[in-house]
N, C-alpha and C positions, 0 to 999 in steps of 0.2 A: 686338370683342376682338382683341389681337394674341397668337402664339401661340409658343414655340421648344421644337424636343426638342433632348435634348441626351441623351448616354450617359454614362455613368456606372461605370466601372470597376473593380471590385476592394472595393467596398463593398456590404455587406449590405441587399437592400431593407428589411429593418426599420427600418435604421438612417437611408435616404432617407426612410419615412414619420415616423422620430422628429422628420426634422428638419423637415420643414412645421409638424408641430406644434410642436415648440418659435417657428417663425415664426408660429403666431396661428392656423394651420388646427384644422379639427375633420374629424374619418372620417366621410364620405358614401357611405354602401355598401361592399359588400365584396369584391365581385368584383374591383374593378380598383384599388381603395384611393383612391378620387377624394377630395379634399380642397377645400375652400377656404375661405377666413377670413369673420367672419365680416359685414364689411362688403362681400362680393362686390365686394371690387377686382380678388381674382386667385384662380386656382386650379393645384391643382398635379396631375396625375395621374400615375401607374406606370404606363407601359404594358405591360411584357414585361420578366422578367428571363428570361437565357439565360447557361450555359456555354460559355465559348470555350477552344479548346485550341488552345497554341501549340509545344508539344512533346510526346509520351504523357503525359509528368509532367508539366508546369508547364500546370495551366488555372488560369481565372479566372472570375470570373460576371462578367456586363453586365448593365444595367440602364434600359432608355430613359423617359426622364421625360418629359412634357411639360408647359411653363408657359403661363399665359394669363392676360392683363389686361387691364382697361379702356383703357388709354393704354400709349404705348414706353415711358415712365418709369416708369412702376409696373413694368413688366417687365423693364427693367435692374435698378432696386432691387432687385427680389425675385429675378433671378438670382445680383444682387452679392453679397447678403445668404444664399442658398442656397450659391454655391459655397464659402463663407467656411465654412460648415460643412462642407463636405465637404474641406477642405482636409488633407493630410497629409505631417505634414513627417518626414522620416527623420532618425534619429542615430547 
């Protein structure tokens, strides 16, 4: 299996767990919110969410994810396909 964390910014981990689900995963325990679809091509885990502060007032929460697949390509898709959900555009 190949594997990437990646961090996550300014988004709610409920809402990082919404979205494996809505990509095909089911909740695999609950300590650490492990996930994966259920053709075990890939898996998605939450490793730590943490507050970071960049001024008294202005924090923010982080969130380190980690992905894993069978093959790189499974693993690009399923980043491509994850960050496209977490995408946020301003107006």
């Amino acid at each position: 299996m190949v594997n990437q964390e990646l961090e996550f910014r300014g988004i709610h981990k409920e809402h990082l767990v919404m979205y494996f689900i809505e990509l095909g995963a089911s909740r695999v325990g609950d300590k650490l919110l492990y996930m994966h679809d259920g053709e075990n091509k890939w898996c998605g885990e939450i490793l730590k969410e943490e507050e970071i502060s960049f001024t008294p007032v202005f924090k923010v929460n982080t969130v380190m994810v980690r992905f894993s697949a069978k093959d790189e390509a499974t693993l690009e898709e399923l980043i491509k396909n994850y960050r496209y959900k977490t995408t946020r555009i301003g107006g």
